[in-house]
N, C-alpha and C positions, 0 to 999 in steps of 0.2 A: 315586534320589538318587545323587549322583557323590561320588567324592572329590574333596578339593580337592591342587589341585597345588599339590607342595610349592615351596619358596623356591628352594633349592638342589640340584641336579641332582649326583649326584655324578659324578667324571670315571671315566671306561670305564680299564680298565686296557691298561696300555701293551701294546703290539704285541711279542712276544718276535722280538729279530733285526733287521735289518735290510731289508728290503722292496724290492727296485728295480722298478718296473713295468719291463718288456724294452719300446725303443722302436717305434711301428709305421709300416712303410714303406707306404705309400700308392702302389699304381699311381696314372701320370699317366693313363691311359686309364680310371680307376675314378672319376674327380672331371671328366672331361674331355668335354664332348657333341661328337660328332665333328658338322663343320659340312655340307651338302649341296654338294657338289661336281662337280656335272653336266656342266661339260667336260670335267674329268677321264674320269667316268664315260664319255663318249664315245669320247672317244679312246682308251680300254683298250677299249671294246666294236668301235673298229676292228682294233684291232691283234688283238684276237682272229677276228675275219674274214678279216683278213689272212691268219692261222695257218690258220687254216679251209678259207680257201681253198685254200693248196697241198697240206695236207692231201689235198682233194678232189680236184684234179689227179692228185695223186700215185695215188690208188685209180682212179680213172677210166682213167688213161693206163698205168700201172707195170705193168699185167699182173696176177697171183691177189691179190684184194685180202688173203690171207693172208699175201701174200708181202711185199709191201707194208707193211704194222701190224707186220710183225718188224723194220723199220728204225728204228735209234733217233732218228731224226732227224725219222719220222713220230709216234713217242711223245712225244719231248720238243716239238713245235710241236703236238701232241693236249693235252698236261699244260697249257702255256702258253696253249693259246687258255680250257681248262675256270677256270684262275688268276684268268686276265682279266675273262671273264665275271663270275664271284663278286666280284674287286672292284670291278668297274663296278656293279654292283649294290649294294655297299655304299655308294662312292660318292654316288651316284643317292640312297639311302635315307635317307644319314646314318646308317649303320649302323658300327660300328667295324671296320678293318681287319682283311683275314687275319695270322695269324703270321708274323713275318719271314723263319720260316725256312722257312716252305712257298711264300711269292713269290718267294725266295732261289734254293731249289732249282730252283723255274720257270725263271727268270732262267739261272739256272749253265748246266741241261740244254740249252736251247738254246742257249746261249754255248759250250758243250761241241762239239753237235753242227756248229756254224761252224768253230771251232777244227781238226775231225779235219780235214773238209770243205776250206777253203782252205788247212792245208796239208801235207796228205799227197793227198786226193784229183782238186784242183783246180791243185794248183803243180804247175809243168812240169819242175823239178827232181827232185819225190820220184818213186818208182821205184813208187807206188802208183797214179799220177795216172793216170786214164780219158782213150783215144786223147779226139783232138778228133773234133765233129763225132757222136759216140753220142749217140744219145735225140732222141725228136721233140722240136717245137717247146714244144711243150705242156709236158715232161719240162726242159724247158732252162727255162721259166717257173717252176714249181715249185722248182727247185732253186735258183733265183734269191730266191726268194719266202721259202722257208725256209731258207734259210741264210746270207744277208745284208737283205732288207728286215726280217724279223722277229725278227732279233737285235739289227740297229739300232733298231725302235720300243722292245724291249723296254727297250735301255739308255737311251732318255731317258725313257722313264717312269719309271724308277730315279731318273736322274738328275736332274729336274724337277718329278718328278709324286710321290714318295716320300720319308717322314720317313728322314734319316739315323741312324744307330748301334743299327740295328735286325738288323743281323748277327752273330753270334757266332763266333770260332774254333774254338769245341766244336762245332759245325753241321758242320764240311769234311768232318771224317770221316766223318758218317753220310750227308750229299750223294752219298757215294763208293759207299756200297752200290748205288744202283743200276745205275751201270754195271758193278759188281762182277756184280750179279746176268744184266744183259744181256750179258754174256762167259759168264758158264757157260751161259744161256739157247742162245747162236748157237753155243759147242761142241758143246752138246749137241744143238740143230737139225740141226744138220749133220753127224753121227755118227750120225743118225738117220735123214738122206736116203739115196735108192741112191746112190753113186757114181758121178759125172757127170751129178747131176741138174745143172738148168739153176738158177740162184741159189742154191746149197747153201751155200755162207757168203757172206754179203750184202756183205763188205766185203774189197778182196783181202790187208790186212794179216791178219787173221784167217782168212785159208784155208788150212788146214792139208794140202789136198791137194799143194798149190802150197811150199810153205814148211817143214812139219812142226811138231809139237804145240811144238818147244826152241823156234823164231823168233816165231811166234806168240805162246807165253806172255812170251817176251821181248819183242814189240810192244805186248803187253797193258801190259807193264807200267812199261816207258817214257808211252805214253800218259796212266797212271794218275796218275804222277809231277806230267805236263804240267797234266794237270786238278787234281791237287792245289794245285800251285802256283795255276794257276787260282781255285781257292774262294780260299784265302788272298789272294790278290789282291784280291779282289770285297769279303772282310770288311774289308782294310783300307783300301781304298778307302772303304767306308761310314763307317768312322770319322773321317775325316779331309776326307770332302767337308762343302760347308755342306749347310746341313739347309736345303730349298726351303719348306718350311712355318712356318720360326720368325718368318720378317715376317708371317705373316698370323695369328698366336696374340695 
């Protein structure tokens, strides 16, 4: 046997205070199914071959492939081709994008590496620049490969292939650690070699035989400056380009 429900309910007593539920933000990528994007996907799976390739060159042709993997210009076209891969593959999957700021820093390093490249070691002006006519054919491919084709793919795929305002200016600083890190890496490689080994600092701004530890830290860090300016560049550029994906949402 039940009771019987009464008539009148009586009312809950009042809530002591004031109550504001705190609003909640919703990522756009948490409500949003990323769409299958397969030319995309391709064409980052080129530009990572691309990288690949000079890459390869470079180890084949450059001499102790150790010597070689200490250049930053073969790290940063290594970082960028592993970047591309991953998001070709998300692409491809319909899988959600890497983080801004690990495509970013892909992007920068190799924009970095062009930057020292044409114009300290490539312009006829800087007092850096390599006689003409060094490095076989092969070496002259490579250096072509990775230092202007795969900086150029990398920036239209930024630029046409990539959601806008996905860069931060909290990002520049820590972008900076790794060449922070490959400067004490090449000082201390080369405080490491005998003296007059043959590539004992890979780059002639940083040869301290040649110059001494003052000009050097001082090219380090004019350099640093330039790349600075650099990232900040790149994040403000993302802000202000259009976003190549908001007609197709």
């Amino acid at each position: 046997m039940t009771a019987p429900i009464p008539r009148d309910i009586p009312d809950l007593p009042p809530i002591p205070g004031h109550v504001v539920l705190p609003p909640t933000v919703v990522p756009a990528r948490a409500v949003l199914i990323p769409a299958r994007r397969r030319a995309v996907a391709v064409f980052r799976g080129l530009i990572a071959l691309l990288a690949l390739t000079g890459v390869g060159i470079e180890l084949l042709t450059g001499g102790a492939p150790a010597t070689a993997l200490s250049h930053f210009t073969i790290q940063s076209g290594t970082l960028l081709a592993l970047a591309m891969l991953v998001s070709a593959r998300c692409a491809w999957s319909a899988h959600h994008p890497l983080p801004g700021a690990l495509t970013g820093a892909a992007l920068f390093y190799v924009l970095a590496a062009a930057l020292v490249h044409h114009s300290l070691l490539a312009h006829a002006s800087s007092p850096f620049a390599a006689p003409e006519g060094t490095g076989t054919a092969w070496q002259t491919a490579a250096t072509h490969i990775l230092h202007t084709a795969v900086p150029v793919a990398a920036i239209l795929d930024w630029l046409l292939l990539t959601p806008a305002g996905r860069l931060h200016l909290r990002q520049a600083p820590v972008w900076l650690l790794y060449p922070l890190a490959y400067l004490a890496f090449s000082l201390t490689r080369g405080a490491l070699l005998d003296p007059g080994s043959q590539d004992r600092y890979l780059y002639p701004f940083l040869d301290v035989d040649q110059h001494g530890y003052k000009i050097v830290l001082g090219n380090a860090l004019l350099i640093g400056l330039a790349l600075y300016a650099l990232a900040v560049l790149l994040v403000a550029l993302d802000h202000i380009r259009p976003d190549p994906l908001r007609r197709h949402r």
